[in-house]
TIRO-699385 format. One record per residue: residue number from 1; x, y negated, z of N, C-alpha, C in turn. Coordinates in pm, 1 decimal. Atoms other than C-alpha are relative to their C-alpha. Last residue first. Layout:
BEGIN
+-----+----------+----------+----------+----------+----------+----------+----------+----------+----------+
: num :      nc1 :      nc2 :      nc3 :     cac1 :     cac2 :     cac3 :      cc1 :      cc2 :      cc3 :
+-----+----------+----------+----------+----------+----------+----------+----------+----------+----------+
: NUM :        X :        Y :        Z :        X :        Y :        Z :        X :        Y :        Z :
...
+-----+----------+----------+----------+----------+----------+----------+----------+----------+----------+
***
This chain:
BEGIN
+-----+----------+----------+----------+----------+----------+----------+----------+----------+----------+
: num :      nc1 :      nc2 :      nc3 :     cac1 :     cac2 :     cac3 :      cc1 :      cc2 :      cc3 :
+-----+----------+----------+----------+----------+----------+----------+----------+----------+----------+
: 165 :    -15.3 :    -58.0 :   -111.7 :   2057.4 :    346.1 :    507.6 :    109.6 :    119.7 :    -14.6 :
: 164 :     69.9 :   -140.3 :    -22.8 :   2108.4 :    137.0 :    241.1 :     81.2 :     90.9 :    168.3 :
: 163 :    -81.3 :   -158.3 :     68.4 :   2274.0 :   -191.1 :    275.8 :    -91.6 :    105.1 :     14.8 :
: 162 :    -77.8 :   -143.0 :    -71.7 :   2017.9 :   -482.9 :    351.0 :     57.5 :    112.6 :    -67.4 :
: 161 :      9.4 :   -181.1 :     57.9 :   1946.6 :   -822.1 :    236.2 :     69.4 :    109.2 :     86.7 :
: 160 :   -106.7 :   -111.2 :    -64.6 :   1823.1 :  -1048.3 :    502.4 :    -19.6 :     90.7 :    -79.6 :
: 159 :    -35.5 :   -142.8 :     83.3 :   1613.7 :  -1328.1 :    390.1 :     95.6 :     38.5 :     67.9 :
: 158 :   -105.8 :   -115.6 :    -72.4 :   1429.6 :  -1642.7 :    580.6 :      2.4 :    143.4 :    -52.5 :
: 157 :    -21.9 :   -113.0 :     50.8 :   1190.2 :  -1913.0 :    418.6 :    138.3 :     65.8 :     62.3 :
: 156 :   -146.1 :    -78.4 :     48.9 :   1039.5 :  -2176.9 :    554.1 :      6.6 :     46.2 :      3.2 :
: 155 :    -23.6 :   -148.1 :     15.7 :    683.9 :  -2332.8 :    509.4 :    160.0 :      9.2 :     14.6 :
: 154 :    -17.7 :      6.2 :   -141.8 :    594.5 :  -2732.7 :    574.3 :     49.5 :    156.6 :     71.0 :
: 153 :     71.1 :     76.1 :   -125.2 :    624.6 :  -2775.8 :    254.4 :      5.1 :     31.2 :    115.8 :
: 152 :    128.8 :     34.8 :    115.8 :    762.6 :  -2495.3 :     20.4 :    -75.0 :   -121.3 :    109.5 :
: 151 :    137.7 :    -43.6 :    -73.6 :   1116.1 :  -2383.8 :    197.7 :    -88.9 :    -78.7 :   -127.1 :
: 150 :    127.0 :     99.3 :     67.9 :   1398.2 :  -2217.4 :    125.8 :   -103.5 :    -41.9 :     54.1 :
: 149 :    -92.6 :    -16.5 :    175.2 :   1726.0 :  -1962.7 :    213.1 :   -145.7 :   -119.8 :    -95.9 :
: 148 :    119.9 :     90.6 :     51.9 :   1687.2 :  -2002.8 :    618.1 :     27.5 :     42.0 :   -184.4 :
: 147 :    -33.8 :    134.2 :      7.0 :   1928.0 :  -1722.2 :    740.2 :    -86.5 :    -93.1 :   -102.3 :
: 146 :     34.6 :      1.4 :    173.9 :   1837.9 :  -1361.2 :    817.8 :      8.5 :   -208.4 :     27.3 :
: 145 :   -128.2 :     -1.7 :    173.4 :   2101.3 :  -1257.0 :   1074.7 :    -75.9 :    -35.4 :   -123.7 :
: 144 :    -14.1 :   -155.0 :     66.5 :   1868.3 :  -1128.4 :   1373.3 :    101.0 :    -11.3 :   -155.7 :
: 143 :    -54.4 :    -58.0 :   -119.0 :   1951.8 :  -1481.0 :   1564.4 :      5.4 :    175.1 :    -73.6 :
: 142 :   -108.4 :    -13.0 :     40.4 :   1824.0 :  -1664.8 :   1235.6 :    100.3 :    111.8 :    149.0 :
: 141 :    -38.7 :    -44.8 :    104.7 :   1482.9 :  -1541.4 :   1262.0 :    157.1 :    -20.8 :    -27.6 :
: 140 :     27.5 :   -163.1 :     -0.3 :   1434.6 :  -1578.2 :   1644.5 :     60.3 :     77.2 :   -143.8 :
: 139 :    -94.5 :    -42.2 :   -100.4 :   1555.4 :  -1967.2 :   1629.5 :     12.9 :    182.2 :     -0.3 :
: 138 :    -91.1 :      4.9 :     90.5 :   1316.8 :  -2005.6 :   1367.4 :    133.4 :     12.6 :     61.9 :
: 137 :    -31.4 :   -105.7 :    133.1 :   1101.2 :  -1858.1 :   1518.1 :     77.5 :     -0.6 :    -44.9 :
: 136 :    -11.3 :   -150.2 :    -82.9 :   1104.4 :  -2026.6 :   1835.8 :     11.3 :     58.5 :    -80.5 :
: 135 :   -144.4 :    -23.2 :    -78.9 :   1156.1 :  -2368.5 :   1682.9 :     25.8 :    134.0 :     54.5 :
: 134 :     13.2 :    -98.3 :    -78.8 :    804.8 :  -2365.9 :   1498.6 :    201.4 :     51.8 :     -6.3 :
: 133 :     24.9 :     78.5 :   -143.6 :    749.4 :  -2677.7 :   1380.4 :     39.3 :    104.1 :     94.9 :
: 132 :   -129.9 :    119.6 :     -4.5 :    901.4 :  -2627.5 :   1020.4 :     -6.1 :    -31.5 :    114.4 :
: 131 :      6.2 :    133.5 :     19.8 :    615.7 :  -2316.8 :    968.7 :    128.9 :   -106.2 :     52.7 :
: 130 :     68.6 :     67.2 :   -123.5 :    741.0 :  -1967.9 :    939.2 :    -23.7 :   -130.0 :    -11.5 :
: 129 :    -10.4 :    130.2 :     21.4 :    851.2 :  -1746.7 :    648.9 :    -88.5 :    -23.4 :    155.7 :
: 128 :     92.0 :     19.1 :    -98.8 :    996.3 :  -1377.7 :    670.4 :    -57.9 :   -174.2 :    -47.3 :
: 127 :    -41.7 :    150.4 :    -18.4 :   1220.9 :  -1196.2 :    410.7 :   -119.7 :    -32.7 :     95.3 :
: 126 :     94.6 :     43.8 :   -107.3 :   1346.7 :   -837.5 :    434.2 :      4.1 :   -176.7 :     -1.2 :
: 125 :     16.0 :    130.2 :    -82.8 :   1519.6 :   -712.8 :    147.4 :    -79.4 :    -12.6 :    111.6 :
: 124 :   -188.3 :     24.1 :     33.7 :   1663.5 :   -345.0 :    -14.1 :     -6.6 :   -172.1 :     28.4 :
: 123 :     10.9 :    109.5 :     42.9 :   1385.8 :   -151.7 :    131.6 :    134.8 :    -80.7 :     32.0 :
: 122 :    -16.2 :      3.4 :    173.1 :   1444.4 :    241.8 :     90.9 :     -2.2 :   -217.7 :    -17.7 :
: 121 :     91.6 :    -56.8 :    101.8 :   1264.8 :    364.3 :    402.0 :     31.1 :    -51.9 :   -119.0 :
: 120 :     21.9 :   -135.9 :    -31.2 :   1545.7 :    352.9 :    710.4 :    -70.6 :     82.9 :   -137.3 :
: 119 :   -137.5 :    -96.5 :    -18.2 :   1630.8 :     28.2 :    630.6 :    -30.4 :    124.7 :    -65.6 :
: 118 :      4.4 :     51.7 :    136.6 :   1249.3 :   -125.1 :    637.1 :    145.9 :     44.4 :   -110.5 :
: 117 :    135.4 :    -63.3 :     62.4 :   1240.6 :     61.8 :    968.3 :      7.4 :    -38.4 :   -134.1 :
: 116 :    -55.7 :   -141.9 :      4.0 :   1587.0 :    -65.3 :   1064.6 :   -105.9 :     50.2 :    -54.8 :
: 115 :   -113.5 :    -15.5 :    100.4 :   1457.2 :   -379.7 :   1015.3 :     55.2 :    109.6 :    -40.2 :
: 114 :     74.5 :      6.0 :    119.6 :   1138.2 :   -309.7 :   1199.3 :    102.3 :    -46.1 :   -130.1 :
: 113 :     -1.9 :   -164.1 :     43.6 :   1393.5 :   -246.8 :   1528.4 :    -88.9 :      9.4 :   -138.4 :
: 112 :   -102.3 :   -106.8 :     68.3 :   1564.1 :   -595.5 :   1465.1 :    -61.7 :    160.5 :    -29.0 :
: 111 :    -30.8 :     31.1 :    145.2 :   1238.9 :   -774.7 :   1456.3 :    121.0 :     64.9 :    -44.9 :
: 110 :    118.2 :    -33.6 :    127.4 :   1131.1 :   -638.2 :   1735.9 :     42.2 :    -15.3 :   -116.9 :
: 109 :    -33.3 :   -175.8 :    -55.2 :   1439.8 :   -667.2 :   1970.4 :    -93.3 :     54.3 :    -80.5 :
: 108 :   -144.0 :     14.5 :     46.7 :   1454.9 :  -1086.5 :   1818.6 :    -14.9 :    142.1 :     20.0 :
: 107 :      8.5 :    -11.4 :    150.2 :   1105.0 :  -1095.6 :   1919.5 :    101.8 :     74.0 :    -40.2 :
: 106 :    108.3 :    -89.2 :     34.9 :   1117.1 :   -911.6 :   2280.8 :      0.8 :    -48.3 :   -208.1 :
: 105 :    -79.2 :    -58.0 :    105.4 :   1427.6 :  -1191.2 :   2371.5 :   -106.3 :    113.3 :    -54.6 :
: 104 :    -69.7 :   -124.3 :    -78.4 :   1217.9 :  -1310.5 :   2674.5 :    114.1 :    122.8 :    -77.3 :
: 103 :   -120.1 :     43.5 :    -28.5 :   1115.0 :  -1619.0 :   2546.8 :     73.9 :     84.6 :    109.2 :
: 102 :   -107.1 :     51.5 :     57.2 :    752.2 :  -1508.3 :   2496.2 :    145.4 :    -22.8 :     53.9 :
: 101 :   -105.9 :    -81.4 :     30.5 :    580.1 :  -1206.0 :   2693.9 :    106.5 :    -76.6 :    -91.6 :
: 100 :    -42.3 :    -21.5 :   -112.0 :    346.6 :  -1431.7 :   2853.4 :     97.3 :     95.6 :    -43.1 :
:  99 :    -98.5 :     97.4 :    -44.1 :    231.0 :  -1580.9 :   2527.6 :     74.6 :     13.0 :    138.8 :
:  98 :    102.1 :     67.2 :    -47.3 :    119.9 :  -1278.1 :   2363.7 :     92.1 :    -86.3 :     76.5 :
:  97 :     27.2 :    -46.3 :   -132.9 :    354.3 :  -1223.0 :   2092.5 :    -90.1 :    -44.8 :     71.9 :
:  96 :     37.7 :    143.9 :   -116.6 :    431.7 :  -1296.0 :   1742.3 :    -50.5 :    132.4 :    141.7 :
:  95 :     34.1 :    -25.9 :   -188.5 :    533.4 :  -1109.2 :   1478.0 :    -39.1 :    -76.8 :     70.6 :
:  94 :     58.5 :     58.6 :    -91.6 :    532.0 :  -1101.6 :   1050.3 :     33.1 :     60.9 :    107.7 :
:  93 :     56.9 :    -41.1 :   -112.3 :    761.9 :   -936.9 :    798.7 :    -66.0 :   -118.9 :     49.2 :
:  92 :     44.3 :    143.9 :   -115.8 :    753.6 :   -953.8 :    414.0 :     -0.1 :     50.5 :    121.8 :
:  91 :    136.9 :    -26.1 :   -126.9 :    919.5 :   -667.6 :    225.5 :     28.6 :   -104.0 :     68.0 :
:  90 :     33.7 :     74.8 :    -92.0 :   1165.9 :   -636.6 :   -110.0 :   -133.4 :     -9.1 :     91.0 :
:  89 :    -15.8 :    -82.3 :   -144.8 :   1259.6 :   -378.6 :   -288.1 :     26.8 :    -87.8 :    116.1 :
:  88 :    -94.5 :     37.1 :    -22.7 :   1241.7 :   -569.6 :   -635.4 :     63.3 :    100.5 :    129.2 :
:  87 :    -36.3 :   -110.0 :     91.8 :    926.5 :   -396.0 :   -736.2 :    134.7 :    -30.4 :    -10.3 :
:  86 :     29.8 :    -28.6 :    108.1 :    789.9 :   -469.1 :   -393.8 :     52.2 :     31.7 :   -123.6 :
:  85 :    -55.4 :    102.5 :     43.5 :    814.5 :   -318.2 :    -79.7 :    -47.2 :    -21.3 :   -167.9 :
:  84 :   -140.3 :    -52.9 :     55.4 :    532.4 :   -165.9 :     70.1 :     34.8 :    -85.7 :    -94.8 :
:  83 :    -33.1 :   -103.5 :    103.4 :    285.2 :   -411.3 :    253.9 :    114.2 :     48.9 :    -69.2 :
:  82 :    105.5 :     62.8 :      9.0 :    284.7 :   -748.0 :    463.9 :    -69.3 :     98.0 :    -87.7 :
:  81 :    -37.3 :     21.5 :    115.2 :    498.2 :   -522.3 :    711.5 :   -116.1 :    -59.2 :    -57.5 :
:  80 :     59.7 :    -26.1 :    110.9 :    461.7 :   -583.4 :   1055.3 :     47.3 :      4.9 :    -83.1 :
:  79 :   -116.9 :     50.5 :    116.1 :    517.0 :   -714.2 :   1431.1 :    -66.5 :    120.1 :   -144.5 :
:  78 :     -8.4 :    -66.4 :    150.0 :    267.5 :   -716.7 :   1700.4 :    111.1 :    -28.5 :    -83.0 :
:  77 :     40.9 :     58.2 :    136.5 :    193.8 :   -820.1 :   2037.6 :     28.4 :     82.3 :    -87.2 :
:  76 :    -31.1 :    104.7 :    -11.6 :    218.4 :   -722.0 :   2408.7 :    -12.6 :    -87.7 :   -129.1 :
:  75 :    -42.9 :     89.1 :    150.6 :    111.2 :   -369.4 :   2415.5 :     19.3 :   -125.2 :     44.0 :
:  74 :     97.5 :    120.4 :     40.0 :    156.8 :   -253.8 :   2761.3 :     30.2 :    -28.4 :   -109.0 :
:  73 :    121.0 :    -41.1 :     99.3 :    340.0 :     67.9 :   2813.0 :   -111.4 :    -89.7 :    -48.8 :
:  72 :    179.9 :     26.4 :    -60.9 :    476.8 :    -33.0 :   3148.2 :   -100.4 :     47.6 :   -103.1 :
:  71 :     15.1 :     -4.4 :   -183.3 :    896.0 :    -15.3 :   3151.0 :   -154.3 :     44.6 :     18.3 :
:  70 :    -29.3 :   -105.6 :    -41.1 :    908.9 :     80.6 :   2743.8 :    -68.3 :    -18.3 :    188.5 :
:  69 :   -130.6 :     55.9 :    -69.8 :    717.8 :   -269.7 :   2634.9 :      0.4 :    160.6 :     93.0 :
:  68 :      8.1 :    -81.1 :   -129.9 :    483.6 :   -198.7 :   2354.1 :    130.6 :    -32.0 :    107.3 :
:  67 :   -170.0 :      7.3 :    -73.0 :    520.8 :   -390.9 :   2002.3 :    -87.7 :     34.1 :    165.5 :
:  66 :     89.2 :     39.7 :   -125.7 :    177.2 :   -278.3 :   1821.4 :    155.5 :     37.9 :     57.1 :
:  65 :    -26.4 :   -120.0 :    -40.6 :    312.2 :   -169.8 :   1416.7 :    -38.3 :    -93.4 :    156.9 :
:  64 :    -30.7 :     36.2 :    -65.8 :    141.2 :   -272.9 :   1139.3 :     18.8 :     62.2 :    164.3 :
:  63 :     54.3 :    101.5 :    -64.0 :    211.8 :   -147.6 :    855.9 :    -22.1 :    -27.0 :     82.7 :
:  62 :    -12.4 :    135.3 :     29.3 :    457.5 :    -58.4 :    566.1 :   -103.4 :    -36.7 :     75.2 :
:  61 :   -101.6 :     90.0 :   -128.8 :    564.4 :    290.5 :    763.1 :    -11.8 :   -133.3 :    -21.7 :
:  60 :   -145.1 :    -43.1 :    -60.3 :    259.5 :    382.6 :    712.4 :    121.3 :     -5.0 :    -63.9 :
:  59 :   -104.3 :    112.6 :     24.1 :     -1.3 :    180.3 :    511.6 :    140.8 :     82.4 :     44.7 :
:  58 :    -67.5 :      4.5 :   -134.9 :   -245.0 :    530.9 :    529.5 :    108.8 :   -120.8 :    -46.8 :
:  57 :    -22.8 :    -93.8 :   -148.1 :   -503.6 :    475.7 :    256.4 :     95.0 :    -29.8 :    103.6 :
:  56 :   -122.4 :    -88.5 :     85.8 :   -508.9 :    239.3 :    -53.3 :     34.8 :    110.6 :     59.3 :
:  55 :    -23.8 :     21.1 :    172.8 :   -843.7 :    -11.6 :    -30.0 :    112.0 :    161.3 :    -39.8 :
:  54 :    126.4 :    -74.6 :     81.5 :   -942.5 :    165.7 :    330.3 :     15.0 :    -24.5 :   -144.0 :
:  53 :     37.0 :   -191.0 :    -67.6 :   -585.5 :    147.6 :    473.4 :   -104.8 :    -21.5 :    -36.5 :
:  52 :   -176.2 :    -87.3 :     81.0 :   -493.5 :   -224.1 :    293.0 :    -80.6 :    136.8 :     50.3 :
:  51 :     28.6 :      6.2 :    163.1 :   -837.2 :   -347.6 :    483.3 :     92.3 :     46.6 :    -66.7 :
:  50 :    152.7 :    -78.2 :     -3.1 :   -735.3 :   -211.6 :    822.3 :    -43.9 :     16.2 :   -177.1 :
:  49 :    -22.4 :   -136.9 :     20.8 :   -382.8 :   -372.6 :    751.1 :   -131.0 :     94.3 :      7.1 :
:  48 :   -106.1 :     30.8 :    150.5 :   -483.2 :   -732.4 :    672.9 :      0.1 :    186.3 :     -6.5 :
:  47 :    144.3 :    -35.2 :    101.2 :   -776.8 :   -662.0 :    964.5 :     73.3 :    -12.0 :    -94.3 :
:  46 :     -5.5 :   -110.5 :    -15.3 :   -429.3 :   -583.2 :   1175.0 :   -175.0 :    -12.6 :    -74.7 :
:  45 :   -138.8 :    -84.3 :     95.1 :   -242.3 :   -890.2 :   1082.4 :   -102.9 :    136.3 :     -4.3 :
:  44 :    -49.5 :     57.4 :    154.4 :   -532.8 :  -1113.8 :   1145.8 :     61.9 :    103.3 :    -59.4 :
:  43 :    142.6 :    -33.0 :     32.8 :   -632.0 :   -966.9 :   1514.0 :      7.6 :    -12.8 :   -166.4 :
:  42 :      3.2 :   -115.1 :     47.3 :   -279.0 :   -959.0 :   1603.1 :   -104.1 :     22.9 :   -127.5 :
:  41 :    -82.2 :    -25.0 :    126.3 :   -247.0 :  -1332.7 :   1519.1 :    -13.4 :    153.3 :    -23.3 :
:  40 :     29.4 :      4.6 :    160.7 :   -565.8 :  -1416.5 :   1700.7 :     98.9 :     12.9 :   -108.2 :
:  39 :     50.1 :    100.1 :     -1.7 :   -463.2 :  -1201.5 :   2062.0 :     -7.7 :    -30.6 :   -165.9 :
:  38 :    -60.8 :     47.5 :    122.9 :   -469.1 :   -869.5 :   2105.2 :    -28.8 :   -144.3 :     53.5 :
:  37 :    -16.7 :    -51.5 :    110.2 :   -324.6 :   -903.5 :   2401.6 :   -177.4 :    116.2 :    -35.4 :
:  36 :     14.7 :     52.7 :    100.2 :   -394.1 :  -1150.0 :   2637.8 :     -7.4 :     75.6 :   -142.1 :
:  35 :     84.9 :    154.3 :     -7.8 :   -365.9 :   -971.6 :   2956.0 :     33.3 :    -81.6 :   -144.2 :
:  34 :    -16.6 :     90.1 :   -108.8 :   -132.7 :   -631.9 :   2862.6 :    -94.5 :   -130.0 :    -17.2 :
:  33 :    -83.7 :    152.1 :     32.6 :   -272.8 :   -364.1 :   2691.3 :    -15.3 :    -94.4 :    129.8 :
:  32 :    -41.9 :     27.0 :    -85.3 :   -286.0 :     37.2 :   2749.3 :     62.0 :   -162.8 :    -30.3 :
:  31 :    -85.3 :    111.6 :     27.4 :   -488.5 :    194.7 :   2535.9 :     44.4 :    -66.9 :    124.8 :
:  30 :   -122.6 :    -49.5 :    125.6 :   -620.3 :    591.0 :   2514.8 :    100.0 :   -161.6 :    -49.2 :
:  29 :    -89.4 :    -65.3 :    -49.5 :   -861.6 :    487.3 :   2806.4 :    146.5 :      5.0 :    -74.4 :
:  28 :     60.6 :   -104.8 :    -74.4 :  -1062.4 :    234.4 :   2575.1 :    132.0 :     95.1 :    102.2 :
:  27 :   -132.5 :   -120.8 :    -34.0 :   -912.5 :   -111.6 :   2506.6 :    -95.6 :    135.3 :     60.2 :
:  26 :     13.3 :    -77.4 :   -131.3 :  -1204.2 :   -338.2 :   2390.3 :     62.0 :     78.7 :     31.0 :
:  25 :    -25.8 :     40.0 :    -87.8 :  -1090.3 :   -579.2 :   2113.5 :    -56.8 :     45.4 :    183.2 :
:  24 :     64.2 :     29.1 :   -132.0 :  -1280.8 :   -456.2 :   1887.9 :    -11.2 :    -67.7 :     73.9 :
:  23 :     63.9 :     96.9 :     46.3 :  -1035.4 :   -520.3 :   1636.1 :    -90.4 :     12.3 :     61.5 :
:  22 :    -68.5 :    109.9 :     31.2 :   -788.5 :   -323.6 :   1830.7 :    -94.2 :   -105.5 :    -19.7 :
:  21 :    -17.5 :     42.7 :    -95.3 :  -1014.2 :    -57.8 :   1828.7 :     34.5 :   -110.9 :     33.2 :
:  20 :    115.9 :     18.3 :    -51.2 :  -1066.1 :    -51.0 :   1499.7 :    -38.9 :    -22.2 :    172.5 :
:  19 :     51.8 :    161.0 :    -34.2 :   -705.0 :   -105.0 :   1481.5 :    -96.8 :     26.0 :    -16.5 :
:  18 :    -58.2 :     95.5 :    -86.5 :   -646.8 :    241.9 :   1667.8 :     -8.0 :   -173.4 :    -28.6 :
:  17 :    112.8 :      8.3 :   -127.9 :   -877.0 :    435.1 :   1440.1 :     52.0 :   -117.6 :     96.4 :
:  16 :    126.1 :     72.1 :     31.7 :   -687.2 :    342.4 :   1114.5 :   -127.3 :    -52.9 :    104.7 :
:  15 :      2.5 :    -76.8 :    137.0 :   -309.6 :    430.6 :   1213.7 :   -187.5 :    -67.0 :     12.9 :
:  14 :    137.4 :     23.6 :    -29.2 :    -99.5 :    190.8 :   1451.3 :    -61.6 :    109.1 :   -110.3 :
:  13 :     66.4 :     74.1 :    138.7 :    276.5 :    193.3 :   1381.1 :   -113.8 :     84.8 :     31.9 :
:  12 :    133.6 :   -106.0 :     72.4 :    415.1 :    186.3 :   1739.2 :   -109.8 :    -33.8 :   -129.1 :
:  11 :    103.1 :     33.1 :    109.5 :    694.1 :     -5.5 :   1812.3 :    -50.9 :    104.7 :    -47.4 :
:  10 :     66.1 :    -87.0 :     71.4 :    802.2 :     96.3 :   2152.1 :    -45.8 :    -94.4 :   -136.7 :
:   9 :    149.7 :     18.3 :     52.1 :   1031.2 :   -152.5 :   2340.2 :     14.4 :    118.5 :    -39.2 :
:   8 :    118.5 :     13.6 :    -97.7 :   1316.9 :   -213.6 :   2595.1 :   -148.6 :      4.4 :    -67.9 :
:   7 :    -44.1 :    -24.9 :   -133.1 :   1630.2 :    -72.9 :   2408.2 :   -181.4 :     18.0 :    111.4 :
:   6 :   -124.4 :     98.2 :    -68.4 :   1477.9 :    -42.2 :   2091.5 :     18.5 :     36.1 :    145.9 :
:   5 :    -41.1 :     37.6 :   -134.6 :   1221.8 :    281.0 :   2023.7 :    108.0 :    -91.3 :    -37.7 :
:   4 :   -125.1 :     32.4 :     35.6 :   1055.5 :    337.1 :   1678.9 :     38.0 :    -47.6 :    164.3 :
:   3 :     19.0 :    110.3 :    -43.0 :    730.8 :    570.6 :   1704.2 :    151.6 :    -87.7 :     10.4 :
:   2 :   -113.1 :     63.4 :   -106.2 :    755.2 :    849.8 :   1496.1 :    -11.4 :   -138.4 :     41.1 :
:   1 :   -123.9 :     71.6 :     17.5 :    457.0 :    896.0 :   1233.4 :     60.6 :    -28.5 :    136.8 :
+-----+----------+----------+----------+----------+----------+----------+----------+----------+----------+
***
């Protein structure tokens, strides 16, 4: 699978060997990460997807994809699907970063290019949720156009329908 380029990133959707690695957490030659990364959100998202790929096989394009920064090739964090859409044509995303790559606009450039990805393959929502404390997200989520639409306790909710590609 094609790797998705934004201006200043790579999202690269990962395939079975690479999060074993990952989940390792030992970078061999064939990786190129920056100081912190993975850190415990990758590590989560990408045993979510490990497990998904041995229950159903290849997740591709619904999983997770290792945000890369064009200048250096360093992974830096992650962004995701929570799986293909569902019978609505709707898809969950997750991201986060390592903390030296925050507040550098990198979400907001992630989260748009995995839109287009979710675009690109037929999905007709994208919704996200984040906790009530978390200002950076929620700042990040409405900046790409998906606008609060609920929450469940301490949870909120963010949708962006999309036109076909």
């Amino acid at each position: 699978m094609a790797d998705t380029m934004t201006n200043r990133l790579v999202l690269h959707a990962i395939d079975e060997i690479e999060a074993e690695r990952i989940l390792g957490g030992v970078p061999t030659s064939l990786d190129a990460w920056a100081p912190g990364y993975p850190f415990e959100g990758d590590l989560e998202a990408v045993g979510g997807f490990l497990a998904s790929t041995v229950a159903g096989g290849d997740q591709r394009p619904w999983g997770y994809y290792q945000v890369r920064r064009r200048e250096d090739g360093l992974a830096i964090g992650g962004i995701g699907f929570g799986g293909p859409p569902d019978a609505s044509g709707t898809v969950e995303v997750g991201y986060g970063l390592i903390p030296d790559a925050r507040g550098k606009g990198y979400a907001a450039e992630s989260l748009r290019g995995i839109i287009a990805v979710a675009r690109a393959n037929g999905a007709l929502r994208v919704i996200a949720e984040t906790g009530s404390t978390n200002i950076a997200s929620q700042r990040t989520l409405r900046n790409v156009g998906m606008p609060r639409t609920g929450s469940a306790g301490d949870t909120w909710r963010y949708e962006l329908a999309l036109t076909p590609a």
